[in-house]
N, C-alpha and C positions, 0 to 999 in steps of 0.2 A: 216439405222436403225440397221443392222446385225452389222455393224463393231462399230454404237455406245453402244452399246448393250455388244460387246466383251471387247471392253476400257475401260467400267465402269468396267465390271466383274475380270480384267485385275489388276485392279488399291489397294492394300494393304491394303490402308486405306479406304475403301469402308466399312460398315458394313453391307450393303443387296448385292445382288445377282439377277441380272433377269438369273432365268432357261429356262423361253420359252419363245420366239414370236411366235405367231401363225396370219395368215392374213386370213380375211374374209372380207364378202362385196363386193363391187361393183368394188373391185379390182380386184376378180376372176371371174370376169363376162365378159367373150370372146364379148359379146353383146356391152359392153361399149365402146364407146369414149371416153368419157370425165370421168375422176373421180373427183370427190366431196371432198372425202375424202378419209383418210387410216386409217381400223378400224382393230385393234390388241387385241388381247387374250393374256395377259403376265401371269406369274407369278413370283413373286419375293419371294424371303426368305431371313430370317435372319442367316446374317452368323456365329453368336455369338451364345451360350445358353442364351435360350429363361428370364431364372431367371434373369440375370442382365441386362434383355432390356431395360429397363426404366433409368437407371443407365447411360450406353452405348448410347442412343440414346441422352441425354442430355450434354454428354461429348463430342459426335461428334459434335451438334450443337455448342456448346461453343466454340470449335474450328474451326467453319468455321467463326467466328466474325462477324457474322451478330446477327441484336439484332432482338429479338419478344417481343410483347407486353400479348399475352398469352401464359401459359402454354403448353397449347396444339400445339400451332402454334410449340415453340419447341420441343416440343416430335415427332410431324408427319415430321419434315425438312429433316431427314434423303429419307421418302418417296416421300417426295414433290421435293426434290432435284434432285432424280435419274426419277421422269417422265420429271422433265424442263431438263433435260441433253438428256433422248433420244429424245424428242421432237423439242428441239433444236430449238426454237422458233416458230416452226410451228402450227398454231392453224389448221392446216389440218388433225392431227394427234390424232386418240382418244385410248384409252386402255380402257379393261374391263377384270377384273378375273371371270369374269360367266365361268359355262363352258359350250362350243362352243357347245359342242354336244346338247345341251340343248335348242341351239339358231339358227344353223343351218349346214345343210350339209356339203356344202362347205366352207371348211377351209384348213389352208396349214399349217404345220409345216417350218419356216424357220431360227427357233436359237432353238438349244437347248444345254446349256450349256455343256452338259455328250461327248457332240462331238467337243467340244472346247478346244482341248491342249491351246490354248495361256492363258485360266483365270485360275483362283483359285478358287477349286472348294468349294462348300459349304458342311457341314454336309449332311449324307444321311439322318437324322433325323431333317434335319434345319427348324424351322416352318416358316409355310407362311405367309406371310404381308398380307394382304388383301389391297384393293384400298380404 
């Protein structure tokens, strides 16, 4: 997840950004055997100003040549893109933007973009995508 996570970040023609993984759940639970799943706390941002996102987000789908039947469906591809890329076909794998602290204790910081020489970083002011 960390190294697909650095690849996307990595990558030019990206127009988002994931800033953090964080892991929680039954992954940090020393008690466990078996895990169920892997439950993640991201955050992603826009690496563009925010004014011509709409703009930008429809020229990046137009470019990936896949076609949508609703509008929407293209304007979210941008977002939809970068969870099917870290997830990487695993329906083991879930993401949430809450914030952890809200939800519970234990959590783990294990990407955070600011300690990433290999990506390209994003504005300090980049707004957040939401899920």
């Amino acid at each position: 997840m960390i190294d697909r996570a650095a690849s996307y970040n990595a990558d030019p023609d990206r127009i988002l950004a994931v800033t953090r993984l964080d892991v929680f759940g039954s992954y940090l639970d020393p008690e466990k055997d078996r895990l169920g799943d892997l439950d993640l706390g991201i955050e992603i941002v826009r690496r563009f100003d925010s004014d011509s996102w709409t703009e930008m987000s429809l020229a990046y789908t137009a470019k990936s040549g896949r076609t949508f039947n609703r509008y929407t469906d293209r304007l979210f591809w941008p977002l939809h893109e970068l969870l099917r890329y870290l997830k990487n076909r695993s329906s083991a794998i879930g993401f949430t933007d809450e914030d952890l602290a809200l939800l519970t204790t234990c959590h783990e910081r294990i990407y955070d973009i600011r300690k990433d020489p290999t990506t390209i970083q994003p504005p300090p002011e980049a707004t957040v995508q939401r899920l």
